[in-house]
N, C-alpha and C positions, 0 to 999 in steps of 0.2 A: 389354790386353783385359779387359773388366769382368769381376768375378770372379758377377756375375747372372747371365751367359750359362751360366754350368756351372752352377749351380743352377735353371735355369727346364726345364718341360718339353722335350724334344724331338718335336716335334709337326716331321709335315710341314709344308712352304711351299706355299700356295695363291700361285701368281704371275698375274696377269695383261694384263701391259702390256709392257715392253720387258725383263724378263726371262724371257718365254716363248721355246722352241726356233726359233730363228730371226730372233730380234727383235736390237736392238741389244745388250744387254747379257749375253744369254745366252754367248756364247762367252768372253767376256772373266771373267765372276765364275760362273756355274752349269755349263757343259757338262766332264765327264769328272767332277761332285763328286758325283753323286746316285745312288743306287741303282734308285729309280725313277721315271717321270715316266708320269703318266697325264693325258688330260685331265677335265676337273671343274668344277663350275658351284657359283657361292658366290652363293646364292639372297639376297633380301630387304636388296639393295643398287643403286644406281648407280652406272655410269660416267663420269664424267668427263673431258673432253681438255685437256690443259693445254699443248697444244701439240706438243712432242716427246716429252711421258707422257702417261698416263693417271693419273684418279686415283677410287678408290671411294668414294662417303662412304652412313654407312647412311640409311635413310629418316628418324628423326630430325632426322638433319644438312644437308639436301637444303637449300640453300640459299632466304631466301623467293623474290630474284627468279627463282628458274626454275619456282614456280608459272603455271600454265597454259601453260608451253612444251612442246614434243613429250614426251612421257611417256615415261621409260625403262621395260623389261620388269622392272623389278627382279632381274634376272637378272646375271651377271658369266661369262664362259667363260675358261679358263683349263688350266693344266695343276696338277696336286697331284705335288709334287718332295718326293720322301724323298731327300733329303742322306745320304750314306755317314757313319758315323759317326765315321767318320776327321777328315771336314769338316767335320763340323757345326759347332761353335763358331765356328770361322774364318769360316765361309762366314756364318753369323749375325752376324756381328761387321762384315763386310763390309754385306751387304745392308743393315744397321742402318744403316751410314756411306754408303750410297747414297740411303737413303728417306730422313735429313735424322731419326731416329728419334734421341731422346735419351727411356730411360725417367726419370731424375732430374728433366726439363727438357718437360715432355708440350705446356704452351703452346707454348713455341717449337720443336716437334718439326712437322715439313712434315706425315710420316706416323706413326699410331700402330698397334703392332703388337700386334695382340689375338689374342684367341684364337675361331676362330668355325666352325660346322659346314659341309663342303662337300660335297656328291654327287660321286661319282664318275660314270662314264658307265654302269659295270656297278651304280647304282644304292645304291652301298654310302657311309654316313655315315660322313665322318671327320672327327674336331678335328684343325684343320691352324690354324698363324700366318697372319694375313695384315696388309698392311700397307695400313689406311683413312685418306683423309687426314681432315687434320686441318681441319674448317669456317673457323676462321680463315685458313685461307691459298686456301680457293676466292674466284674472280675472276667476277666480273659477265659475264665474255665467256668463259666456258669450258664450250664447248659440250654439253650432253647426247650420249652414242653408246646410241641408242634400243636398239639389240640387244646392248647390253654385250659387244662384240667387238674389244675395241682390233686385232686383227691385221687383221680383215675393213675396219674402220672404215681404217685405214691404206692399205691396197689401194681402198678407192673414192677416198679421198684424190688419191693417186697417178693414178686414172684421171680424176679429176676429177668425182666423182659421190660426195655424201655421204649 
């Protein structure tokens, strides 16, 4: 385990894609590690579907061909996960080796794990990690999710209504 992860803040995790409560990967790497899990909106970004992820990238990064395609709200819903301090490390260390995160290696990193401001629902600003991908690896065909809801966006999926 990189000896960066004990040296870097502990900030909560802004998650919002397939490791939110109920999504695929939640039970397997986050449920029983956190202390607490609120939901939370990670403003002045879009969503991206890359299929069976999601993925954020800031408005900077927005790729050119999705100029004049359906507009995202620049909004992201999500939950904010305070990891038990027992976990932390591990569980960073993990999610790092799921998002494809290399800080040494940031080109060929899928997703980059920055540091950025999220609202709570009770309205409260906190610097939480989140993990934005990386513009080099968005794809031509990877659809804008207009209301930045990978869960909701999933569920019309499934019913056949995007």
């Amino acid at each position: 385990m990189s000896s960066l992860l004990n040296s870097e803040p502990h900030h909560p995790l802004f998650v919002y894609g397939t490791l939110r409560p109920g999504q695929s990967n939640y039970g397997r790497l986050v449920k029983g590690r956190t202390l607490t899990e609120q939901p939370a909106t990670l403003e002045d970004t879009c969503l991206l579907s890359c299929g069976s992820f999601p993925m954020a990238v800031a408005p900077n990064q927005v790729p050119h061909h999705f100029e004049g395609a359906t507009p995202c709200n620049w909004e992201i819903r999500g939950e904010l996960l305070t990891p038990h301090p027992f976990h932390y490390v591990q569980l960073l260390y993990e999610l790092d080796d799921l998002e494809d995160y290399h800080p040494h290696d940031l080109r060929n990193s899928m997703y980059h794990r920055v540091e950025r401001l999220v609202r709570t629902d009770a309205g409260a600003g906190v610097v939480a990690w989140v993990y934005l991908g990386n513009p080099g690896y968005v794809q031509a065909n990877y659809p804008l999710i207009p209301d930045g809801d990978w869960v909701a966006f999933r569920l019309r999926v499934r019913e056949g209504v995007r």
